[in-house]
Structures are given as structure tokens and as C-alpha cells.
One Martini backbone bead per residue (centre of mass of N, CA, C, O) as a GRO file, in nm:
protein
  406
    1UNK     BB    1  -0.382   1.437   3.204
    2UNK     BB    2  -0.654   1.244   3.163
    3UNK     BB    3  -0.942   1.132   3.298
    4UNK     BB    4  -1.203   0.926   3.295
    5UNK     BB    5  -1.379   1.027   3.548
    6UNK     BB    6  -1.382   1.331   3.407
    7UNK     BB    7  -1.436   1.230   3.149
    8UNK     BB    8  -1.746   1.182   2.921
    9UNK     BB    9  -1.520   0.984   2.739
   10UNK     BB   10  -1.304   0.818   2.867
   11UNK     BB   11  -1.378   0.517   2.866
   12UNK     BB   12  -1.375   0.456   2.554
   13UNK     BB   13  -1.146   0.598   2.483
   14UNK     BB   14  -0.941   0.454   2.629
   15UNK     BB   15  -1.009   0.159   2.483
   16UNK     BB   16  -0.922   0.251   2.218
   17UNK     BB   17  -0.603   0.352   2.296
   18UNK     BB   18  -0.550   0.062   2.335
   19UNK     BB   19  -0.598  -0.096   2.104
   20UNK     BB   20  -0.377   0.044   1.938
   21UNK     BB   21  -0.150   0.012   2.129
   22UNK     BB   22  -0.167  -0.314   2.076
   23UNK     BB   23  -0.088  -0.257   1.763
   24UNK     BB   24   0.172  -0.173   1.798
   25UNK     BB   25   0.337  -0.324   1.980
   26UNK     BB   26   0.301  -0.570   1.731
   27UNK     BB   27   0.386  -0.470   1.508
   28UNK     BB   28   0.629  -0.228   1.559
   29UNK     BB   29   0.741  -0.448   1.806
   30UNK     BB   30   0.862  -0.698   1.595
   31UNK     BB   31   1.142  -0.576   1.558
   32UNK     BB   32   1.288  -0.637   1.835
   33UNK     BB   33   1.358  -0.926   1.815
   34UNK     BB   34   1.450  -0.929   1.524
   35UNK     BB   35   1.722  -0.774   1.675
   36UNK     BB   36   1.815  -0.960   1.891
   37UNK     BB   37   1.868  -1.194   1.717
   38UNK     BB   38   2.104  -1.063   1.495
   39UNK     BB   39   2.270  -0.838   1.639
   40UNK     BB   40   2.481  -1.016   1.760
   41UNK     BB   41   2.550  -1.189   1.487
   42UNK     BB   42   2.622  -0.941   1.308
   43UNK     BB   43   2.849  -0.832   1.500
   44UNK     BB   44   3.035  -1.049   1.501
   45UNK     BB   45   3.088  -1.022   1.166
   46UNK     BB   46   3.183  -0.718   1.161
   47UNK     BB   47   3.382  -0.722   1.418
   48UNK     BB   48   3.719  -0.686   1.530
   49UNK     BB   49   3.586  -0.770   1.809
   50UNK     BB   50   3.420  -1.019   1.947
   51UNK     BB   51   3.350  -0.843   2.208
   52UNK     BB   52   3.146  -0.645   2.040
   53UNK     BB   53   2.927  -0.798   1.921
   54UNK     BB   54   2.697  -0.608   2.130
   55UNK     BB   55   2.709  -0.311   2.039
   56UNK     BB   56   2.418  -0.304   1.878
   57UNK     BB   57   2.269  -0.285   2.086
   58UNK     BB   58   2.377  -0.083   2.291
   59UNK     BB   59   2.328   0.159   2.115
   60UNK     BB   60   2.008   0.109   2.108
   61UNK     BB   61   1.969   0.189   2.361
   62UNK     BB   62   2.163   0.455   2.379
   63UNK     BB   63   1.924   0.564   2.210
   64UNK     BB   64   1.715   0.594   2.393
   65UNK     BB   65   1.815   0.738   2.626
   66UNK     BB   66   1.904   0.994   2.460
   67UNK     BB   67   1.588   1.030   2.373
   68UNK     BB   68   1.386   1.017   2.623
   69UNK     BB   69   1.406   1.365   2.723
   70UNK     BB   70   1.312   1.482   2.431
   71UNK     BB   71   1.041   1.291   2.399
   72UNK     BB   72   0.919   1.374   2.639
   73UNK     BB   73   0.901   1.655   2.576
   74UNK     BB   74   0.730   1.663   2.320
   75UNK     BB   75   0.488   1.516   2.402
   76UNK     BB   76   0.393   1.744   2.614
   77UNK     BB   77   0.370   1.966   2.345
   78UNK     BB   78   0.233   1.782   2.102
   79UNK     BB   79   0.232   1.446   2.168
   80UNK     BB   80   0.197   1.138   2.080
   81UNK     BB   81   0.184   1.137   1.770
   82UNK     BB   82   0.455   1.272   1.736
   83UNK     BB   83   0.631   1.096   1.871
   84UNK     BB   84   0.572   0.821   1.741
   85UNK     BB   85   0.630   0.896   1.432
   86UNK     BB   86   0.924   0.927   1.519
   87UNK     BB   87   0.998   0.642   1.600
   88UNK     BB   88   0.962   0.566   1.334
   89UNK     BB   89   1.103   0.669   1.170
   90UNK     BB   90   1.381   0.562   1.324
   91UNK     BB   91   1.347   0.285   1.254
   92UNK     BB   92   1.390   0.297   0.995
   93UNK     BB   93   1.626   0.451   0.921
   94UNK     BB   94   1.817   0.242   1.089
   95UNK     BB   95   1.738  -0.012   0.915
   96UNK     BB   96   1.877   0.139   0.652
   97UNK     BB   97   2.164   0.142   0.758
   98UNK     BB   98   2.231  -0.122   0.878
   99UNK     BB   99   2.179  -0.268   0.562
  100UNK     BB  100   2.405  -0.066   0.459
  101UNK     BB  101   2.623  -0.217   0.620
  102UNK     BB  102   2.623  -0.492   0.558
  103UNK     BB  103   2.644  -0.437   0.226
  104UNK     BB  104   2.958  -0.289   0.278
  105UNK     BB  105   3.086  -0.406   0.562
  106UNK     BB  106   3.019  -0.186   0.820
  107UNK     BB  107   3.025  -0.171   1.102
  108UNK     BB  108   2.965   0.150   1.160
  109UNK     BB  109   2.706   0.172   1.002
  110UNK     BB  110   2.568  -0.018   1.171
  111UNK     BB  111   2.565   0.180   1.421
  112UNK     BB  112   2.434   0.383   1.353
  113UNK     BB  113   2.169   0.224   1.300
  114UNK     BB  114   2.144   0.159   1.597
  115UNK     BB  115   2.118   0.416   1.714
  116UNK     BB  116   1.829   0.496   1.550
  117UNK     BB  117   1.664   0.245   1.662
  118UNK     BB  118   1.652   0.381   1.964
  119UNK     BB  119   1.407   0.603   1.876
  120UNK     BB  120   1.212   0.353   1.878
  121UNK     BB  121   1.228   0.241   2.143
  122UNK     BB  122   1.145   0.473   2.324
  123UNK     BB  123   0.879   0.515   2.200
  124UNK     BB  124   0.761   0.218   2.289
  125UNK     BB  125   0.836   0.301   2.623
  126UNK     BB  126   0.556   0.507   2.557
  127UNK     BB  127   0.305   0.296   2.553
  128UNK     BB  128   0.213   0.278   2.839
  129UNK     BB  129   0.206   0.565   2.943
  130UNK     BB  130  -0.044   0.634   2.709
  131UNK     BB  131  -0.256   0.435   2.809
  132UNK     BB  132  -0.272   0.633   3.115
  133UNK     BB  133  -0.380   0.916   2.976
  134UNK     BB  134  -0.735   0.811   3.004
  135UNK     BB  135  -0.735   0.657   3.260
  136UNK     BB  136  -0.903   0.555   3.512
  137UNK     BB  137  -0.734   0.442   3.837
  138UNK     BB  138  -0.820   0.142   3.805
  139UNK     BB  139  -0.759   0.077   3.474
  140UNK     BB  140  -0.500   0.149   3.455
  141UNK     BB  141  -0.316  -0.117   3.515
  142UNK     BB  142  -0.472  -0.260   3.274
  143UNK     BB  143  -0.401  -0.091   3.053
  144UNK     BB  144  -0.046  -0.139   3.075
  145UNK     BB  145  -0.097  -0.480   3.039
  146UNK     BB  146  -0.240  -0.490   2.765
  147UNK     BB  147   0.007  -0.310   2.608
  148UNK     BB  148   0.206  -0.510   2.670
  149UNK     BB  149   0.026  -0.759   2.536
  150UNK     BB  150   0.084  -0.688   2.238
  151UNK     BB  151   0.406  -0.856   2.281
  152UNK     BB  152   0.265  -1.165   2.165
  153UNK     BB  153   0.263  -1.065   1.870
  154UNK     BB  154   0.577  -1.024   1.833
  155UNK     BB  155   0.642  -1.277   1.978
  156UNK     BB  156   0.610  -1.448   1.698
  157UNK     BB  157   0.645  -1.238   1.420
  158UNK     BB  158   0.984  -1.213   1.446
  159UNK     BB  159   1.112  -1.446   1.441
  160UNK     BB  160   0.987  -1.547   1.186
  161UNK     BB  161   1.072  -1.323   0.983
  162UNK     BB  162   1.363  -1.445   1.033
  163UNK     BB  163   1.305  -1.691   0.858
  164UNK     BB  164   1.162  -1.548   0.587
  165UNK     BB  165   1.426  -1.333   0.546
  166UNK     BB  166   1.744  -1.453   0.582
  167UNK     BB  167   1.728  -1.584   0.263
  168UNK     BB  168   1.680  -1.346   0.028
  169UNK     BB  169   1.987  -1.290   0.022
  170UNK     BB  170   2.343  -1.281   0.027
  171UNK     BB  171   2.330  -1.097   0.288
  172UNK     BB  172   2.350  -1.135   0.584
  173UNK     BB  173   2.087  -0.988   0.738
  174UNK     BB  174   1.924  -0.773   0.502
  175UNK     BB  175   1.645  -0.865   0.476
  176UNK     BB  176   1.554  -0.808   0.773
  177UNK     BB  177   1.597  -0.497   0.746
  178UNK     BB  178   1.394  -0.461   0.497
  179UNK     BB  179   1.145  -0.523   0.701
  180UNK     BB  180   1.163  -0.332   0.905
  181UNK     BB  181   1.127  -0.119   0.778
  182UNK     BB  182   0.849  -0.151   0.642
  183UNK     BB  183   0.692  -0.186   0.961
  184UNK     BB  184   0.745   0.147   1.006
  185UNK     BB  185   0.550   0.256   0.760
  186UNK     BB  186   0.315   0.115   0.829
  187UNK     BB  187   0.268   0.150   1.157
  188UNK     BB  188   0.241   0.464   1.175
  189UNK     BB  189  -0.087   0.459   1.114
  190UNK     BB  190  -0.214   0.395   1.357
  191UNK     BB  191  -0.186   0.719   1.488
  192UNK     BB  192  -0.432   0.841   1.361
  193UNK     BB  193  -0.638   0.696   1.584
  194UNK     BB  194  -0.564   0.857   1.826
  195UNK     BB  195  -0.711   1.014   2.143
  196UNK     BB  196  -0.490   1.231   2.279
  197UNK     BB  197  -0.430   1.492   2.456
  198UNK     BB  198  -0.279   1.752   2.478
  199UNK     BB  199  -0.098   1.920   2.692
  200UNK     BB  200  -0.170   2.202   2.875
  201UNK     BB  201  -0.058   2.477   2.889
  202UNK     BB  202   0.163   2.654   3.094
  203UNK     BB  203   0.094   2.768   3.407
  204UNK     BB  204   0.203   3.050   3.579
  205UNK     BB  205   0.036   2.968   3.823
  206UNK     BB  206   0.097   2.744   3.864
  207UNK     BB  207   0.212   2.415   3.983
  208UNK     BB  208   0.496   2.287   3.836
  209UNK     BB  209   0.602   2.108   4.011
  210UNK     BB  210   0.862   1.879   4.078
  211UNK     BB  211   1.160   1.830   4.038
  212UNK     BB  212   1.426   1.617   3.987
  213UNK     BB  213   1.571   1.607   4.287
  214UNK     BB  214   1.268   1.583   4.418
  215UNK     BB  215   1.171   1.361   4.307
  216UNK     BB  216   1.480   1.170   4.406
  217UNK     BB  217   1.359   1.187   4.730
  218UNK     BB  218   1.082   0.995   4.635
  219UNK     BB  219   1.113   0.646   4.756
  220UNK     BB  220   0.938   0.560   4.542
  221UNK     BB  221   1.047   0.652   4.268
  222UNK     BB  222   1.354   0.539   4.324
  223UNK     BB  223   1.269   0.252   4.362
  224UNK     BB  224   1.100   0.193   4.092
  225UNK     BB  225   1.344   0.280   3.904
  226UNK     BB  226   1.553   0.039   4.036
  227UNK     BB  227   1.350  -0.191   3.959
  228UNK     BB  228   1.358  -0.128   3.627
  229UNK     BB  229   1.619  -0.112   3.585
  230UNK     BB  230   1.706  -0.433   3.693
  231UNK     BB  231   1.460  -0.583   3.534
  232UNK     BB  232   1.602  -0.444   3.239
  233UNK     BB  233   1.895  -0.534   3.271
  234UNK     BB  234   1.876  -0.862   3.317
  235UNK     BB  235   1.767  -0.922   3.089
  236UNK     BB  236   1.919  -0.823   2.874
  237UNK     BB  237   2.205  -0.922   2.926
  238UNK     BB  238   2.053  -1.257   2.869
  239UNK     BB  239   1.950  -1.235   2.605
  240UNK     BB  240   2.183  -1.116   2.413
  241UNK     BB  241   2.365  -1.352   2.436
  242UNK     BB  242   2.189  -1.600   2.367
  243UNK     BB  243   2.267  -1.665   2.069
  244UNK     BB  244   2.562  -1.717   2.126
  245UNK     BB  245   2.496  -1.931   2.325
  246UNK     BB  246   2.337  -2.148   2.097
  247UNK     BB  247   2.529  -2.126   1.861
  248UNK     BB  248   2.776  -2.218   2.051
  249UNK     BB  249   2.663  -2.514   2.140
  250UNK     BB  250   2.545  -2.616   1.815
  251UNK     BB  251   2.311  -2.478   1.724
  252UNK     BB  252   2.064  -2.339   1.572
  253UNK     BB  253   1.932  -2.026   1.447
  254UNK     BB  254   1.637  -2.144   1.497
  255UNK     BB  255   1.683  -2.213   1.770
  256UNK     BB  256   1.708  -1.896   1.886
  257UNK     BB  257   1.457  -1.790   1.751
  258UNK     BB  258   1.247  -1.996   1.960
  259UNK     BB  259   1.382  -1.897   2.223
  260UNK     BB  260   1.314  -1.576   2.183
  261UNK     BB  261   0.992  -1.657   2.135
  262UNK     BB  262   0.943  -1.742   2.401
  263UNK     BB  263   1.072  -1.505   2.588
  264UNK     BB  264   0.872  -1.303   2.475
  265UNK     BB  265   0.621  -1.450   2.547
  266UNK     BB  266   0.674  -1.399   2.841
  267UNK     BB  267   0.677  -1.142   2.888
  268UNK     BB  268   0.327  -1.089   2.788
  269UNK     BB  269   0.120  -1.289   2.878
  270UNK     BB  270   0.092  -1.192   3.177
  271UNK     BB  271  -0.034  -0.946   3.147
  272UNK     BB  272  -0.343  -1.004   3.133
  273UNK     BB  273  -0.300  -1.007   3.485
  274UNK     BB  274  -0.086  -0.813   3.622
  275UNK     BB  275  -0.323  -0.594   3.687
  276UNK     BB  276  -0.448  -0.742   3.862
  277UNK     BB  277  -0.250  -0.813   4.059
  278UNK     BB  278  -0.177  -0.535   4.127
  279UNK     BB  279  -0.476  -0.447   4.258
  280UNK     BB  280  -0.442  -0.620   4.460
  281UNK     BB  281  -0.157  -0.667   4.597
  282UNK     BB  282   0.042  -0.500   4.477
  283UNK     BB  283   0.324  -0.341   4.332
  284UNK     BB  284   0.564  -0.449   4.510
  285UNK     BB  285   0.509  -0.738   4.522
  286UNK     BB  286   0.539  -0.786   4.214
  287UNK     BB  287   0.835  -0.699   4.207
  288UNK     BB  288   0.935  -0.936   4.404
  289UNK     BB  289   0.838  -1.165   4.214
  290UNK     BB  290   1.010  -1.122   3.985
  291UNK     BB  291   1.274  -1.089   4.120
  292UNK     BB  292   1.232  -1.438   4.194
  293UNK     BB  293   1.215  -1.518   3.888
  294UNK     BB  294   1.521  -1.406   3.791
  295UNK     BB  295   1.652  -1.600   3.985
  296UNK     BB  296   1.569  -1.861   3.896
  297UNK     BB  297   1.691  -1.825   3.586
  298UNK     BB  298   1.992  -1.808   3.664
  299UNK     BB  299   1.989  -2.108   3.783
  300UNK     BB  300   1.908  -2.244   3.556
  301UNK     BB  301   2.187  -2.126   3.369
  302UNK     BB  302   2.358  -2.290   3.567
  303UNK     BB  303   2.307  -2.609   3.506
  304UNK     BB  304   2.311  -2.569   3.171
  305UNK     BB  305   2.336  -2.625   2.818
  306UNK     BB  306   2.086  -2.688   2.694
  307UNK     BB  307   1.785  -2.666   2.554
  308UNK     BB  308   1.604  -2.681   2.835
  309UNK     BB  309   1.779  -2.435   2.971
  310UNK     BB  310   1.698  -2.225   2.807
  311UNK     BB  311   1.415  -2.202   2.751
  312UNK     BB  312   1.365  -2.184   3.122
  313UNK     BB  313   1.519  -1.956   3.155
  314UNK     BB  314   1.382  -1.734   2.921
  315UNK     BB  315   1.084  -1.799   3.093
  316UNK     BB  316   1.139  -1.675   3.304
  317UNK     BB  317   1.281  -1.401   3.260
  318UNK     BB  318   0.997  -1.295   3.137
  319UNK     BB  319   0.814  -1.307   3.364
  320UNK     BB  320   1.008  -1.135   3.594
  321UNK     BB  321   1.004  -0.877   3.364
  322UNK     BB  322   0.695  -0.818   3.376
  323UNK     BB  323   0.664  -0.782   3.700
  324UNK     BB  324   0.885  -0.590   3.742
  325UNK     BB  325   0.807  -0.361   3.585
  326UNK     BB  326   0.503  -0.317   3.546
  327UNK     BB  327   0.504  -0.249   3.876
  328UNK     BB  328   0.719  -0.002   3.830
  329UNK     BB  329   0.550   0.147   3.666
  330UNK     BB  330   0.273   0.163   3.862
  331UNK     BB  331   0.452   0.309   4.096
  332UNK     BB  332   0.536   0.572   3.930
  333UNK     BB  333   0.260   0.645   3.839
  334UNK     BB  334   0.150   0.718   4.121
  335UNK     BB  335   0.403   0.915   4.235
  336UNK     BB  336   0.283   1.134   4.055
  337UNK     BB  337   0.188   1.436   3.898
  338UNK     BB  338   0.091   1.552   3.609
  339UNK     BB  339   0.263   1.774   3.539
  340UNK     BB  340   0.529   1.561   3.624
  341UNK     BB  341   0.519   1.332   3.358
  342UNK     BB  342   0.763   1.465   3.143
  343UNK     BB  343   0.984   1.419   3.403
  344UNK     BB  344   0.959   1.129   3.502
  345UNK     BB  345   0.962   0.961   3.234
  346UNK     BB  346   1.203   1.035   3.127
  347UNK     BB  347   1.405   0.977   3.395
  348UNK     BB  348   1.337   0.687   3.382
  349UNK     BB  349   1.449   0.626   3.094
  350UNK     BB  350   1.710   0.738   3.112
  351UNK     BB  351   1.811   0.539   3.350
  352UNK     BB  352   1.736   0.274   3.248
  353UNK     BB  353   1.903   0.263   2.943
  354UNK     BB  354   2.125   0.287   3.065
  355UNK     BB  355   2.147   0.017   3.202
  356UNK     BB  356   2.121  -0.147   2.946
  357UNK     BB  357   2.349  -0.066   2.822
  358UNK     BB  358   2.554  -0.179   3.002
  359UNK     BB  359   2.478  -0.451   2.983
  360UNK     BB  360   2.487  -0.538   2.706
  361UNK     BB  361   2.800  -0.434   2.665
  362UNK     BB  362   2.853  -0.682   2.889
  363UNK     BB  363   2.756  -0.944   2.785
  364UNK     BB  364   2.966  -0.983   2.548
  365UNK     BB  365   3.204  -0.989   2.715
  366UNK     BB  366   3.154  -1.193   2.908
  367UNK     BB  367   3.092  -1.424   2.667
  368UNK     BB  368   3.392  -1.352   2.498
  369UNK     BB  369   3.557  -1.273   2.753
  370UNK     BB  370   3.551  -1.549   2.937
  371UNK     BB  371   3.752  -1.811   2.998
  372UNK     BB  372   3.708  -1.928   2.659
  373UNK     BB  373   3.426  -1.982   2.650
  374UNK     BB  374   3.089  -2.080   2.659
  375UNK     BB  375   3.034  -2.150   2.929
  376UNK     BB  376   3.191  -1.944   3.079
  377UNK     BB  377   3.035  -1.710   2.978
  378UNK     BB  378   2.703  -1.790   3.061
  379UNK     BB  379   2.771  -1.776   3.321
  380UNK     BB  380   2.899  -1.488   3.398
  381UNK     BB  381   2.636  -1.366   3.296
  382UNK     BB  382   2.447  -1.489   3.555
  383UNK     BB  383   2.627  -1.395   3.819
  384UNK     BB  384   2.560  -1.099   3.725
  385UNK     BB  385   2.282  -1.069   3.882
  386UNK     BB  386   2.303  -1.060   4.193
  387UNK     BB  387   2.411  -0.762   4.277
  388UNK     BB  388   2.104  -0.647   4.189
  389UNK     BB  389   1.910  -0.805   4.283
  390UNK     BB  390   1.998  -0.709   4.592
  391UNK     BB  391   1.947  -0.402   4.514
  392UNK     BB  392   1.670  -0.413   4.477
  393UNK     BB  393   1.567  -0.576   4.766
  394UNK     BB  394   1.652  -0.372   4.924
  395UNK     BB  395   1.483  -0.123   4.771
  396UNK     BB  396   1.219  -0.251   4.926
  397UNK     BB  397   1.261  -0.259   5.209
  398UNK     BB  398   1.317   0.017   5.237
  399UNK     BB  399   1.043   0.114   5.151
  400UNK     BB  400   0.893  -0.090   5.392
  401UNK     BB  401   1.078   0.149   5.638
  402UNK     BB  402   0.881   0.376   5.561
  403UNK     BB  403   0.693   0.638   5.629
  404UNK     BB  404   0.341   0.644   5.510
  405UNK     BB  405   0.462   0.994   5.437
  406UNK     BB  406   0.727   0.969   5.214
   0.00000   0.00000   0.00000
């Protein structure tokens, strides 16, 4: 990692690479709304029992966990430019295998196409990280804030275009993704742009850091993992099943995606200033913060089903999941050395995306296979919310009763 402070260079590439990276975010990051919209209504047409209907998001997130440890570790050797390419490629792929599962109607096909379209969710979730590598310590925080609302334009991009392709053919939702396939074309160009230094090869006389153990013995690194988990397993919960509860209580599929593009403009909007508030108050009270309003999000939807309680449910959701992410993305960031980037970074993405995967396959089963109902799925997705708010919040008090040299 390069400091902005020590590199007299690096004000300027700072901020050029934040630009680049805001619109990779907006441009190649416009996908995924895009996928979150059909992937459980496409699974649900697909899938053998209805049970499954979110099978292909969880293969997505699936696909992100298992890549995320050697993308992690590409990137240390060869760069950022190699990683994020192998990403839009990995898109590309996916949603060309996906488009052909739906055009011979095969399940498992389409499973394919979704567990690789998770190598570019992976290199995605390293584009805040990258953001990081040639800032300040001041500008850090708002790097990674700056860089993740570049998901403003893609939540708005997303949804239309799921609008204005999703009748182009006669196989339902095939059009939507022969245009992500496009999306990831295009967009691996930003990346030729990019200006961040390979890492120096590793000196046998240096400190390696500290090992993947000793990482998670490290109160900081553990909380902020826990953090970034549970506020971003409880959105995916939340937001996967939205879909099928919005088309299920009898709305229309246009519905359901200017739901999700409120919801996911709700999740980057906040960024322009998360950083902000980081820098003031501390990362730790805003990821309390978050999750504080992840509980909210809960309570609305569990008040009605009316199309006023999804939108408030899922504008909550989106802030609260900024709030807590961002704010644990902050806190994992400053508490590991330079050298530890590659080891530290990995093990939080897969981690996280594990239990995101678990979130999501259980999303559909909460929802299609709870009660018997469209309403009684969507509570049960909603209540199972609980029990891990109170896991993060819990290891947040855990963390400010430890000595402050732990």
C-alpha cells in the first residue's frame, strides 16, 4: 500500500483513482441491482421446487466467498489492474452461461452462469479496498465512501435497464442479461485507467505480519469482520426475497424493481457523507449506528404489506447497510499493517460472503416455504433479523469494554 503522505505523487493519483473507481462502481456495479431484480424471479421459473426460487443469488454471493481468497491474493502479486479484469471477465461469463440456462430452460445451468457472475461480485467488493491504496489516513475514509456512492448511478441504471431489456426476446429475462454480458465489455476498459502500484515483492529480512490466527485474535479485526457480516448478511436476507414478496402480495414486476432501485440508491446515497461522519465520530459508533437502523428496516416490515411499507423497509435497509458496512470496511482498514492487506482483506471477504451466501439460500426457503403465505414468508425473513443484530451489537459493547491497547 502507498500513502498519499510518503508518495509525492500521491494526492493527485489518490484522487484520480477514486474517479476511475466511482465509475467502475456506477458503470460495471449497475449489474448487480440488475440481478438481485430477476435472479429470484428467474430461479423461481427455473427451479424444481419453489423452495429454491433464491438458489442462483446464493451461488452469486457463493461464488464471490470462494473467490475472494486467491482474487485477494492475485491482487497482491500482480495488481489491482489484473484482478478487477479477471472480475468483468468473470461477469461476462457468468451472465452469458446464465442467458443460455434460461434460453434451454435448465436450473442447473443457470447455476453455473450465477456462481460466476460471484467472481466479479468478489472483485467488486475489492474496489472500496483499492480506493485505499494510494490515500492519506485523513482522505482514507472518504476514499472508500466516495467510491462506494459511485453505486448511485448503478442504482438507478440498473433497475431501468432491467425495464427496457426484459421484453426484448421471448425467453423471459434473457434480454437482461445478454446486456450484462455488454456491461462487463465495456466496462473492464475504466481499469486501463487505473494507477496503483503493484506490491513490493515480499522481503525474506522483513516482518511477514501477523498470520491469519493471530489476525483473528485482534478485537478490532473480529468486531469489524462481525460487523460487516451481519450488516451485510441482513440485507441480502432482506433485499433477495423483496422481489418475490412485492410480485407475491400482487404488485407488478415494475414494482418490485423501482423498490430495489430505491433501495440500493438508499444504500450509496449516504456515502457522499459516511466518510464524513466517520472521520468525526468514529467508525465504531456508526456502524452502531447502522445496525440501529438495519432494526428499523425490520420493524417496518412487519407492520403491512402495503407498497409504502416495502419502500420504507428497504430505504432503511439500504442506509442502515451503508452505515454498518462502510463504517466496518473503516475499522477492519485501519487496524492491520501494510503487509497484511492481501491476508487481511481475503479473509474478511470470505467470511462475509460466507454468511451472506448462508442469508440468501435462506431467504427463499423463510419466504416460500414459512407458513404457507406471502405474509408469513416476509415475516419470517424479517424476524430472523434479530438474533444477529444482537450478535453485532453485542460485539461492539465487547469491544469497548477491552483495554485500549488489546
Amino acid at each position: 500500500m502507498v500513502d498519499a503522505v510518503q508518495d509525492p505523487r500521491g494526492g493527485a493519483r489518490a484522487v484520480r483513482n477514486v474517479w476511475v473507481l466511482v465509475a467502475a462502481q456506477a458503470i460495471l456495479g449497475s449489474q448487480m441491482p440488475m440481478i438481485f431484480v430477476v435472479g429470484g424471479l428467474a430461479g423461481q421459473m427455473l427451479a424444481p421446487n419453489p423452495c429454491l426460487a433464491t438458489l442462483p443469488i446464493s451461488l452469486i454471493v457463493f461464488g464471490s466467498m470462494t473467490t475472494a481468497p486467491w482474487l485477494s491474493a492475485a491482487m497482491q502479486r500482480f495488481g489491482r489492474q489484473a484482478g478487477f479484469a479477471i472480475g468483468a471477465l468473470g461477469g461476462a461469463s457468468g451472465a452469458a452461461i446464465a442467458a443460455y440456462g434460461l434460453w434451454i430452460d435448465s436450473f442447473l445451468v443457470f447455476l453455473l452462469g450465477s456462481y460466476l457472475t460471484g467472481i466479479y461480485m468478489s472483485a467488486q467488493g475489492f474496489y472500496r479496498f483499492a480506493a485505499a491504496d494510494t490515500a492519506s489516513d485523513r482522505f482514507r475514509p472518504k476514499a472508500i465512501s466516495y467510491v462506494m456512492a459511485g453505486g448511485l448511478a448503478s442504482a438507478v441504471m440498473g433497475p431501468q435497464l432491467v425495464k427496457l431489456t426484459n421484453d426484448l426476446t421471448i425467453v423471459p429475462f434473457f434480454g437482461i442479461y445478454l446486456t450484462v454480458v455488454a456491461i462487463n465489455v465495456v466496462g473492464v476498459l475504466l481499469f486501463l485507467l487505473l494507477d496503483i502500484p503493484k506490491p513490493p515483492p515480499p522481503d525474506n529480512a522483513a516482518h511477514p505480519g501477523r498470520s491469519r490466527a493471530a489476525l483473528l485474535r485482534d478485537p478490532r479485526i473480529v468486531v469489524a469482520i462481525i460487523c460487516a457480516m451481519v450488516s451485510y448478511a441482513l440485507m441480502n436476507l432482506v433485499m433477495t426475497s423483496t422481489p418475490l414478496a412485492v410480485v407475491g402480495c400482487g404488485f407488478e414486476q415494475d414494482t418490485a424493481a423501482d423498490i430495489v432501485s430505491a433501495h440500493v440508491l438508499a444504500m450509496f446515497v449516504p456515502s457522499f457523507f459516511t466518510g464524513h461522519l466517520i472521520a468525526r465520530f468514529g467508525s465504531t459508533n456508526i456502524v452502531a449506528l447502522g445496525l440501529f437502523i438495519l432494526a428499523g428496516a425490520g420493524g417496518v416490515a412487519l407492520m403491512g404489506v402495503d407498497v409504502e411499507h416495502f419502500y420504507i423497509a428497504l430505504i432503511l435497509l439500504g442506509v442502515g447497510w451503508n452505515f454498518g458496512f462502510i463504517g466496518a470496511t473503516a475499522m477492519l482498514q485501519a487496524a492491520h499493517a501494510p503487509e497484511e492487506r492481501g491476508r487481511v482483506q481475503g479473509l474478511n471477504d470470505m467470511l462475509v460472503f460466507g454468511c451472506v451466501t448462508v442469508a440468501s439460500l435462506a431467504s427463499g426457503g423463510l419466504m416460500n416455504c414459512s407458513g404457507g403465505s406471502v405474509t408469513a414468508g416476509w415475516t419470517a425473513v424479517n424476524l430472523a433479523m434479530i438474533p444477529f443484530l444482537a450478535l453485532a451489537g453485542g460485539a461492539l459493547i465487547w469491544l469497548a469494554l477491552q483495554p485500549r491497547d488489546a
